[in-house]
N, C-alpha and C positions, 0 to 999 in steps of 0.2 A: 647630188643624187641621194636617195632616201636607199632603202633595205631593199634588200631582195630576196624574193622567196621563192626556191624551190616546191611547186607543187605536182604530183604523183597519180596519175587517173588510177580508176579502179575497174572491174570486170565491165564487161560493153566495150574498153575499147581496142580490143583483140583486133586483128586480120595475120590472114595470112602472108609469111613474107618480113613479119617482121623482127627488127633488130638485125637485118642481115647487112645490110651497109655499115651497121654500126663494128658488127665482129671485123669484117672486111676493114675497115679504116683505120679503127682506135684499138691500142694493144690494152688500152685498162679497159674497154667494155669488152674485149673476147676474154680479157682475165676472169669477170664475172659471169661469161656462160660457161668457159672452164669449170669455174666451182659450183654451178648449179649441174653441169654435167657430172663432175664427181659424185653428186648426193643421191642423184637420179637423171641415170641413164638418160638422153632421147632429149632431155630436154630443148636442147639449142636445134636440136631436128626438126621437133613440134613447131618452134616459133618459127622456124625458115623453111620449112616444108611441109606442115602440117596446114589441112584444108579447114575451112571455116568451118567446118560443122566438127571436126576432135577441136578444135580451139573455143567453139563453145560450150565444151563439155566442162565444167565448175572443176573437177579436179584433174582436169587436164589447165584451163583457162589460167588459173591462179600462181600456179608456178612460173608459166611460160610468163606471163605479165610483169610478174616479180622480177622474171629476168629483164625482161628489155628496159623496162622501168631504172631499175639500176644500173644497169647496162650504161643509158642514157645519163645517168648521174654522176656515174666516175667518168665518160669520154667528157663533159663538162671539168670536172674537176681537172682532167689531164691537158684542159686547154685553159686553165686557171680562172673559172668560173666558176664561183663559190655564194653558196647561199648566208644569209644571216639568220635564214628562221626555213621551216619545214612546214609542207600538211602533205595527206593523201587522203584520196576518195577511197571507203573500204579498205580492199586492199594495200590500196596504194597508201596506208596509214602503214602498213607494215614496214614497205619499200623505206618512207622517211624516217622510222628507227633506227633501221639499217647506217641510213645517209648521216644519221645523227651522230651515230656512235651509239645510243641507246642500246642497242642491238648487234651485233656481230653479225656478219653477212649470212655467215654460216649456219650461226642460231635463228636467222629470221628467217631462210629457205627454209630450215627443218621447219620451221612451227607454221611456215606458209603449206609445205605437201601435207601438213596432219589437216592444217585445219580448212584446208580444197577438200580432200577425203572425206571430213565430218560433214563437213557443211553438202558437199552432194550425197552421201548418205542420207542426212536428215530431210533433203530436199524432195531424196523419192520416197522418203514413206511420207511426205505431205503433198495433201491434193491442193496447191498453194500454187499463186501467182500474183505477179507484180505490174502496175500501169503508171503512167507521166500523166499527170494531172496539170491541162495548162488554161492561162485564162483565170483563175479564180486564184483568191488572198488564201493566204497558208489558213488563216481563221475558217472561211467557207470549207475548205475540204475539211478539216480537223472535223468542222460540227457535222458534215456529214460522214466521216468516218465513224462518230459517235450512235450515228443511228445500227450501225451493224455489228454484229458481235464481232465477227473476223476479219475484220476491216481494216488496218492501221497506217498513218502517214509515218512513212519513212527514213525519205530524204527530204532535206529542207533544199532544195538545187539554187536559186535563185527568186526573185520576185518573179513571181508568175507559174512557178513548175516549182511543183513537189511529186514526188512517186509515194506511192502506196503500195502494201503488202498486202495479200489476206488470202483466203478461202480462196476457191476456184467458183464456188457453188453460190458466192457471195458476190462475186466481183461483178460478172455483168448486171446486178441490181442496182449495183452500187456506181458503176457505168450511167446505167441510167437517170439516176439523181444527178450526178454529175451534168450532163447534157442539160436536162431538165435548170440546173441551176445558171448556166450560160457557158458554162467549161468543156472542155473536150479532152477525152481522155485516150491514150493511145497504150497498148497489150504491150510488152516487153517482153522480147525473146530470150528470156530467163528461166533457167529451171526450176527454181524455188522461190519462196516471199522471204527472202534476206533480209536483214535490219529489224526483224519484228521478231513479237514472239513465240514465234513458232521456230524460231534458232536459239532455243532454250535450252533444248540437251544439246547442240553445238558448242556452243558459251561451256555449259557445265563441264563438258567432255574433255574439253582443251584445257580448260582449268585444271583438271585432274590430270591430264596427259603431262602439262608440263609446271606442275606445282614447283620444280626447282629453277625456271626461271627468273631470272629477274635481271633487272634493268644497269647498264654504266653512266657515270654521271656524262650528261648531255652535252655536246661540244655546241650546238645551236639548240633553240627550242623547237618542240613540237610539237603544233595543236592537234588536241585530239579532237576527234567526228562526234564522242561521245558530249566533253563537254565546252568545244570548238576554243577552249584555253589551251597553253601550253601545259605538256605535260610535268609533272615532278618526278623523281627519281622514283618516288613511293606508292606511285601511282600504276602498278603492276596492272591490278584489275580490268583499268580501263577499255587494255589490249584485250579481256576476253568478254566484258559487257557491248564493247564496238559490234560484235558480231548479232546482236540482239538488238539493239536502240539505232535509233533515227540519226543517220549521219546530218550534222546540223552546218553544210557547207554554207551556206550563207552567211551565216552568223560568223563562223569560222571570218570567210576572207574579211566581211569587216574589220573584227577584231583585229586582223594582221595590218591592216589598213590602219586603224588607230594606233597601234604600233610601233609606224614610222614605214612599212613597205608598200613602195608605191612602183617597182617593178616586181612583173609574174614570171616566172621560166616555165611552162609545162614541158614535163620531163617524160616521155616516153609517148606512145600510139594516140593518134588522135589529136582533137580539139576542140572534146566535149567541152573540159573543166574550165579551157578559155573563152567557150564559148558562158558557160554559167559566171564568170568573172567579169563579163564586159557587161553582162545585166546586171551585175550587182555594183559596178562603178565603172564612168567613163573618165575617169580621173586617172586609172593607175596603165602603165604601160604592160601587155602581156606578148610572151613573144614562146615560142615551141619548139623546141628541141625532140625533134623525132628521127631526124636522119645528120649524118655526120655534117652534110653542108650548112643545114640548121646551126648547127654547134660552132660553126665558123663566122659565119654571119651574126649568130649572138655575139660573140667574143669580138669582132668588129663594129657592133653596135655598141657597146658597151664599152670600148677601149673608146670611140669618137662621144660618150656620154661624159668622159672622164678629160677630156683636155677641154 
């Protein structure tokens, strides 16, 4: 069997209710809402009783995620399910610092509730929204994002879907060309144009907020969204450029894929990122770890992968 990689979703894949199996079953994922609950209050409330609309709220969203996400990484690790290599989507870049060692659990919730705060601050003084571009080559949306001043490709998701940032006052023109070109575009119930630059005093902010950060050397690697390589130790910046530049997940799983990782674990809510991983190869096996039985079944698939 080749490598396996821990990968980490990002905002989108909230619901309500989540990680509550996970507190309930595993004492290393109730250890993790423990110490998000230390740092800030409510936490493990919000993600097990908090309704979808405070779960959508970006500095509410960000923390809760954080939680279940690692949550989900240590009740793996406590049933000796171990990655060789790391990513997340957005935030879920955070989450795998953490999972790294990169990051200390505890320093990556603080820099996760600063930078949920910033980033929905910057969001409501921008008249700014975000759409999934599908049907059309990452090249066709780029040159039409190129005709709009406020316009920008995002995410690189997979072949076929990329998301875009920009203007509000821009977006449905830019809808329109889209159609027009054969593609169809779908609104995202997001608060801001994240990944673009319009998260430019967010980036700055954080940067100044937590200038005495920095990084431990890394027990596994971790590709970053920025430039979908693994990170270096020296590569601080990255973590507050990610908040501004185009998460480049395609490129990302390839690269892991050439690598040598040809098993996926998606680690927390949902099955967006498996779903973008099975478009980008029908070659590598992905499997989810969302609720403790998941975790069980991983570890039995993987114990009968190994005899």
């Amino acid at each position: 069997m080749g490598k396996i990689a821990i990968i980490f979703p990002g905002q989108g894949a909230q619901y309500p209710c989540m990680g509550k199996d996970l507190y309930e079953k595993s004492a290393a994922a109730r250890a993790v809402f423990h110490m998000a609950d230390n740092r800030a209050e409510g936490t493990a409330d919000l993600c097990f009783s908090g309704s979808a609309e405070a779960l959508s709220i970006t500095k509410n969203t960000q923390p809760a995620l954080f939680a279940v996400d690692l949550a989900c990484a240590h009740a793996l690790l406590q049933n000796g399910i171990k990655a060789d290599c790391t990513a997340g989507f957005s935030l879920g870049e955070v989450v795998a610092l953490a999972y790294s060692g990169m990051l200390s659990d505890e320093d990556a919730f603080d820099f996760v509730l600063e930078r949920a705060t910033v980033m929905h601050q910057v969001a409501l003084e921008t008249d700014g929204a975000m759409a999934a571009i599908l049907k059309l080559s990452h090249n066709v949306v780029e040159d039409i994002c190129a005709e709009f001043e406020q316009v920008f490709p995002v995410n690189y998701n997979c072949p076929g879907q990329i998301t875009v940032a920009g203007a509000a006052k821009e977006l449905d023109k830019f809808i329109m060309r889209v159609s027009e070109s054969g593609g169809r575009a779908i609104k995202l119930a997001v608060s801001g144009p994240f990944h673009s630059p319009f998260m430019t005093k967010a980036a700055d902010q954080l940067d100044a907020d937590f200038s005495a950060l920095s990084f431990s050397p890394a027990r596994i690697p971790v590709y970053s969204n920025v430039t979908a390589r693994p990170y270096r130790n020296t590569d601080r910046e990255l973590l507050f450029r990610q908040i501004k530049s185009p998460v480049r997940w395609e490129e990302t799983i390839k690269n892991m894929i050439s690598d040598g990782v040809d098993t996926f674990i998606e680690a927390g809510p949902g099955r967006v990122l498996s779903g973008f991983v099975k478009r980008i190869s029908r070659d590598v096996r992905i499997m989810n770890a969302e609720c403790y039985e998941d975790i069980l079944n991983i570890k039995k698939t993987l114990e009968v992968a190994d005899l």
